[in-house]
N, C-alpha and C positions, 0 to 999 in steps of 0.2 A: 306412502305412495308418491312416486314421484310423477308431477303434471307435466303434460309436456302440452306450446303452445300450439295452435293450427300450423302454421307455417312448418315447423319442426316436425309433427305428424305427419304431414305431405314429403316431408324431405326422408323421414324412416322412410314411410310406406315404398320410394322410389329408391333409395337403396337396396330393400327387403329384392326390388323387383329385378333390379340388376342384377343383384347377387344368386337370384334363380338361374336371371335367363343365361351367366356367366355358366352356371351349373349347368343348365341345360345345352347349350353349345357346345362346351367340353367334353359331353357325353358323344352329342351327335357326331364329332369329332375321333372317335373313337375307331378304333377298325379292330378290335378283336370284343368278345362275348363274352361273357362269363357265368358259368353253370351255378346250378343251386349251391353244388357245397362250395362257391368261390373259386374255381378253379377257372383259368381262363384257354377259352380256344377260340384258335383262328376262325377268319370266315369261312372258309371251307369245309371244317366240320362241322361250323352250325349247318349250312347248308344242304348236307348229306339228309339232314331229318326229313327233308324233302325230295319229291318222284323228281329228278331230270328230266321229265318228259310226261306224257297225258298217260292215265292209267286206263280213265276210263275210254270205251268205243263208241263211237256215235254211230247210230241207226241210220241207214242210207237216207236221205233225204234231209234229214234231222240239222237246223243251223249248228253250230259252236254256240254256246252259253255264255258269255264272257262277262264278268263283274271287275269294274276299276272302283277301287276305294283311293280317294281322294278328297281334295280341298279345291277352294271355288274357285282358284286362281288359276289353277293348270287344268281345270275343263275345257274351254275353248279347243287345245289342240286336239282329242278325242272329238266331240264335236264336229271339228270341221274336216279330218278323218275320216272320221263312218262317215260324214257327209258323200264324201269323195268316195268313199269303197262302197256304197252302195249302188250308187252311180254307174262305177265299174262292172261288177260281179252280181249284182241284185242285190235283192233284200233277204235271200233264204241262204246265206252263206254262213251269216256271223249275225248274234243278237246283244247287242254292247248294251250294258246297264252302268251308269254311276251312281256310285252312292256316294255323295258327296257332304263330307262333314258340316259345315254352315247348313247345308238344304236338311239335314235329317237334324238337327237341331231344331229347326222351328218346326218342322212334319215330321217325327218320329213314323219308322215302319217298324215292321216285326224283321229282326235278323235273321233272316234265313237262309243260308245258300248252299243246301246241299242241292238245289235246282241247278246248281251252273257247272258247267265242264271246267272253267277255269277260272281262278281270281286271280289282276294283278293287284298285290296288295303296295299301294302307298302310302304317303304321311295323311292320315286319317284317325282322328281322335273319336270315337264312338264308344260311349260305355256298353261294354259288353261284347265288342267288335271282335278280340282276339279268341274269344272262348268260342265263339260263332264259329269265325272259318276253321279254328281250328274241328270242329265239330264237322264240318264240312269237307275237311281233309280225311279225316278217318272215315267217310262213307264216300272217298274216290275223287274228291275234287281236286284239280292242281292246284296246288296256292306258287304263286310266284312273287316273290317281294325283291324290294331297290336297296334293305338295309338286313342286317342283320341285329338290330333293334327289338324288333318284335316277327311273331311266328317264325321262332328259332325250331320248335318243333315238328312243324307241318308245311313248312315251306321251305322252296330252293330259290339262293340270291342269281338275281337275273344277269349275275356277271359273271355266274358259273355256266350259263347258257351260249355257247358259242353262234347259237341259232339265233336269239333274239338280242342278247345284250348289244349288237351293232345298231341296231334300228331305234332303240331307247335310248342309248347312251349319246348317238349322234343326231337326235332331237331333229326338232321341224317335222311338219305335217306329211311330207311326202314321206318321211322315214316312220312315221304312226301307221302311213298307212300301208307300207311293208311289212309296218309289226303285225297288222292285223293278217295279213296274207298268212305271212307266216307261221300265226297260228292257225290261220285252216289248212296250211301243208301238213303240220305234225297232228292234226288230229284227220289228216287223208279226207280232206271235204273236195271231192272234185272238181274240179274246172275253175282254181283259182291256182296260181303261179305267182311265188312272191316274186317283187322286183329287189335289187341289189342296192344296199344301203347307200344313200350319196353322204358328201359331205357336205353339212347347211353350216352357213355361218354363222357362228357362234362369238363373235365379237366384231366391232368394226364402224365403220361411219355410215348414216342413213342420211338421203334426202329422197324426197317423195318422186322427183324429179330425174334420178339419175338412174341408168341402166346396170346398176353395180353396186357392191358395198364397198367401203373403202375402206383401206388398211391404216392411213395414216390419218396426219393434218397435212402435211407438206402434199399427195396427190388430192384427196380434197379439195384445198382452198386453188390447186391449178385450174381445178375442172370448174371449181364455184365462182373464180372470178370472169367467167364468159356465162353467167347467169344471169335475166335481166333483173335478179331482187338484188344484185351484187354493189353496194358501193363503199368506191376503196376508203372513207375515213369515216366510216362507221363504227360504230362497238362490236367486238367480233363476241357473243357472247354461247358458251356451252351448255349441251344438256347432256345430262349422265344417266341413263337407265341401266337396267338389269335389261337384259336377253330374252328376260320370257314373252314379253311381247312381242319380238320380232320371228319369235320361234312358232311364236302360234300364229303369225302370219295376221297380227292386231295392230297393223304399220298407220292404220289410219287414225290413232292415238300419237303415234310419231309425228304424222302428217300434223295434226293440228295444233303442235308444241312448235314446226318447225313455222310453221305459216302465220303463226301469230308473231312469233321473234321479229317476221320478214317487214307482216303489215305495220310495224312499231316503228320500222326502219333499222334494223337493227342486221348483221350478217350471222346468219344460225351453224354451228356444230352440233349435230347430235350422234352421239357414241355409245354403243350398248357393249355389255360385256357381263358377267359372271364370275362369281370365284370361280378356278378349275376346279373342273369333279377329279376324288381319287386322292386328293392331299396330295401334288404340284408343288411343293412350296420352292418353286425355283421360276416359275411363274411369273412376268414381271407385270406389275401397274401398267394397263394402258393410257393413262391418264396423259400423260407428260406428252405420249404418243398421237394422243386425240386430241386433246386440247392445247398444243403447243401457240403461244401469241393471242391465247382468248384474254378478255379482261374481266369475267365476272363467267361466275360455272352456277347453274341452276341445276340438283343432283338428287336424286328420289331415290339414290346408293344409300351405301352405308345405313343399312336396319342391320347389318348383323354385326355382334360383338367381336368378333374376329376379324372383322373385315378390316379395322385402321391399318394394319401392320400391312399390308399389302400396299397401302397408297399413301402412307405418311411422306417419302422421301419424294416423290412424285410431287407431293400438293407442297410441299417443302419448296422445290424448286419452281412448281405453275405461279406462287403468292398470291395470290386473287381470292374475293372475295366468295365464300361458296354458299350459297345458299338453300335451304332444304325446301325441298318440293314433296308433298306428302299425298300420297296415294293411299286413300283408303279401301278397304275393304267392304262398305257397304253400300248401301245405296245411296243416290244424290239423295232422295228423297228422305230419307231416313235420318240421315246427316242434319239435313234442314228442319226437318220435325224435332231432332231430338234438342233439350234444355242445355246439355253438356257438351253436344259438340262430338270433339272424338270419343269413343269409347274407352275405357278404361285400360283394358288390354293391349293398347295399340300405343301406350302412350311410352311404353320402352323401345318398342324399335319407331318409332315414328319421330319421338322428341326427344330421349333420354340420349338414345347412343349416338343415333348423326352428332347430336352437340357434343358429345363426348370427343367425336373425329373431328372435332371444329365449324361443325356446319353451323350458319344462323339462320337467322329470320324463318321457322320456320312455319308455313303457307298451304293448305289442303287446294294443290291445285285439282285434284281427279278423284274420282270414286268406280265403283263399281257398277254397270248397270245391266241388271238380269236381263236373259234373252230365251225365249223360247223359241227352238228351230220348228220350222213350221209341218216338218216332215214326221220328226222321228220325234218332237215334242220334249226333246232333250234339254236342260236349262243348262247354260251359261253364264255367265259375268264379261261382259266387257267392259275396258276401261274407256272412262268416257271423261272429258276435262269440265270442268267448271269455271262457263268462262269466267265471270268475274273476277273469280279469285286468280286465277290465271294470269289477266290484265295487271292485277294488282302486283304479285310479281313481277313481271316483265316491265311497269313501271318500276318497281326498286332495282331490278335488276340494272335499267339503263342509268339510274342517278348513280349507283353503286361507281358501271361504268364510267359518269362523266367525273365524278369524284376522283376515279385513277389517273384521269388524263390530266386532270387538275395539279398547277406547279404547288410543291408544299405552301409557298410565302401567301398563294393565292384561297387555299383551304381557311376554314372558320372552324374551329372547334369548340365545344362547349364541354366543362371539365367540372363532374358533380360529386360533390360533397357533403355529409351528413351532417347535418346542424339541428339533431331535434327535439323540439318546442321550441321556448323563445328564447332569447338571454345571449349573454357575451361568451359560455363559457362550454356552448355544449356540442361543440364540432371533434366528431370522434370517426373512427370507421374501423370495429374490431380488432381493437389493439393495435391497430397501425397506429404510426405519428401523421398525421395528417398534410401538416405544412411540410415537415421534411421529407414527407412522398411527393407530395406539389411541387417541392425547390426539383428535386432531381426528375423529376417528367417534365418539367416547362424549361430545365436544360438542355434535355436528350431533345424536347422538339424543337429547339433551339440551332441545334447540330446538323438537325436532317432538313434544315432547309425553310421550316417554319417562320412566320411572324411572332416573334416574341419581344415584346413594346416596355419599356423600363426595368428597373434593376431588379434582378431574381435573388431575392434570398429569405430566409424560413419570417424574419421582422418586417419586410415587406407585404409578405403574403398573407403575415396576421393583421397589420394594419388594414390590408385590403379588406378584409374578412369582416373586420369590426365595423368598416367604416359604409361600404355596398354589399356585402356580402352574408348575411347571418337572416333569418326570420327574426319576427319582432312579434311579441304576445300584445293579443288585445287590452292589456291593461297600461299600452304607455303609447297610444297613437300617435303622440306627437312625435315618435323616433321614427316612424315612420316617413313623415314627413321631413325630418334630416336626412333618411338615410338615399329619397328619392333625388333631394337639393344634390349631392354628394357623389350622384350617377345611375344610382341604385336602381333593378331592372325589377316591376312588380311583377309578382304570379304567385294568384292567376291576376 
């Protein structure tokens, strides 16, 4: 049997996980289906196993039944939706339920939905979930789904819906709660009239401050420098999100990523955006676009495996230092209580892939924090920041940036080598040549600008090594005391 050490354990186990979540991306990645005996069809045909349209009739008076199966993260925009179409239309129009994968994991219900006129079904993992609806389809229910994944049999993809797939697909709140109209037009609930889908921004620059989103950095930073947080030789520094916050109208997570930058002294960018939906791949990187002239990107991007190829050439050209800011999924509370920190699951798109796309230092600025509407007693997730850790980046963030403004000659570096236990002879680093990787790095910094102070070559660098440079075992103290005479820096 072959042993393998802890460290080496940890490093399978995260390849093991890559290599799923690579599997599992490539599937969701997918645009056609494939039947029992292997034979593969379009979307369109799976689609067909489902009604276009509501079979069943609702009873005069009688609301819409509506079931969203979903994840905790895109609850907010239903939410604050029915919020709003309640408001509107009353409360006997439409009865919205979610069932949201995270909440029915810690409160298991019974799956039952041949009670609802309609399901849209989303990404929701629930043992038992597909056999459910589907059971609920053949006693009349509409199922409506976003993939063609799952309930190939009992559902129509909502992009074959020329009725609704506008109101879904062009996201934000206002357009949820067209969707909801819209399904009490085709189920004929009187006295609601959908409104006409607009277009919400789906990428672009935020400040809390400004009456607009912005498209670039170059209109931006026109409008940002008649700001009073604006001052011109500061670190201009970026933050990168995804879209779904600004879509669910959660800008006040924005707000307080932008206001801390401000209160540090520091000039803020913050840019949201999204992969295109539909497989776009002519799509370019907003990166270069939004963050043009920052010195240092703080980016809670890049959790999915696919995502580097979109923005390699972009961060290619930005050069800056990018740092990962990690949004978790549970509670502050939760967070703090637990022994380990992140959870287990989170640790491939949180840590594994950002560093894949170059990110470092990565920092749990946010979490999630449950919200019950006081109305309809609907729970949500908002993202909420934590400050400290927050601080703490935005600290490294700003050294990062004085570091860049920093002339090379005037930069310190410290350059670490493997010497381990004690003795003259055990400086190695996995088959690398040690000193002859040291001669040609203390050249190349030598080139670009650096302080590089006496004669570089592989006999120099061992001398050095022998003479300040090596640990010393407790069985010859007195070299110790040579090697401090000699310059030698102790640590600890």
């Amino acid at each position: 049997m072959c042993r393998t050490s802890g460290l080496r354990r940890h490093v399978c186990t995260v390849t093991r996980l890559i290599a799923v979540a690579a599997v599992v991306f490539a599937t969701v990645g997918m645009s056609q289906d494939v039947t029992a005996n292997g034979e593969k069809r379009s979307a369109s045909a799976v689609s067909a196993a489902g009604s276009r349209g509501p079979t069943r009739k609702k009873a005069p008076g009688q609301p819409v039944r509506l079931a969203v199966l979903t994840v905790a993260v895109h609850t907010p925009i239903f939410v604050h939706a029915y919020d709003r179409f309640r408001k509107l239309h009353g409360s006997d129009k439409l009865v919205l339920d979610l069932w949201v994968e995270q909440e029915w994991a810690e409160s298991p219900r019974s799956l039952e939905f041949e009670g609802y006129d309609m399901i849209l079904a989303l990404r929701c993992s629930i043992p038992g979930l597909e056999e459910a609806v589907a059971a609920a389809a053949a006693k009349g229910t509409w199922v409506v789904s976003h993939s063609n994944l799952k309930y190939r049999d009992c559902a129509v993809l909502i992009d074959d819906l020329p009725d609704l797939a506008p109101y879904y697909r062009k996201r934000g709140v206002a357009n949820m709660i067209g969707f909801f109209e819209r399904v009490c037009e085709l189920f004929h609930v009187p006295g609601v009239e959908a409104r006409r889908p607009v277009e919400a921004p789906i990428e672009g620059i935020y400040h809390p401050d400004a009456d607009r989103v912005f498209p670039d950095a170059e209109s931006y930073w026109k409008w940002y420098a008649t700001h009073p947080h604006y001052k011109p030789d500061a670190p201009k520094v970026g933050l990168f999100v995804y879209n779904t916050l600004h879509l669910n109208e959660e800008t006040d997570y924005f707000t307080q990523l932008v206001r801390g930058l401000e209160q540090a002294g520091a000039n803020p960018v913050l840019g949201f955006w999204f992969l295109p939906v539909g497989g776009d791949d002519t799509a370019a990187s907003p990166i270069g676009r939004f963050f043009a002239g920052v010195d240092v990107l703080l980016s809670s991007s890049f959790r999915l495996m696919h995502e580097k190829p979109w923005h390699y050439d972009e961060l290619q050209k930005l050069d800056v230092p990018v740092l990962n800011s990690i949004i978790l999924n549970i509670a502050q509370e939760e967070w703090r209580r637990s022994r380990q920190g992140m959870p287990a699951l989170y640790l491939v798109p949180g840590i594994v892939t950002p560093e894949l796309s170059g990110l470092i230092e990565p920092t749990v600025i946010a979490a999630r924090q449950p919200v019950t509407h006081p109305e309809t007693r609907q729970q949500y997730a908002r993202t909420v920041v934590i400050e400290d850790n927050y601080q703490w980046q935005i600290r490294r963030a700003l050294a990062w940036a004085r570091l860049r403004r920093t002339k090379p000659a005037d930069r310190r570096i410290a350059i670490l080598f493997y010497n381990h236990s004690g003795g003259k002879h055990n400086v190695g680093a996995s088959y690398l040549n040690v000193t002859a990787s040291l001669e040609r790095i203390l050249a190349d910094l030598g080139q670009r600008g650096y302080r590089v102070e006496g004669k570089i070559d592989r006999q120099t660098i061992i001398d050095s090594m022998l003479s300040v440079g090596r640990n010393v075992g407790k069985w010859a103290p007195g070299e110790v005391d040579r090697l401090v005479q000699k310059g030698a820096v102790l640590w600890p």
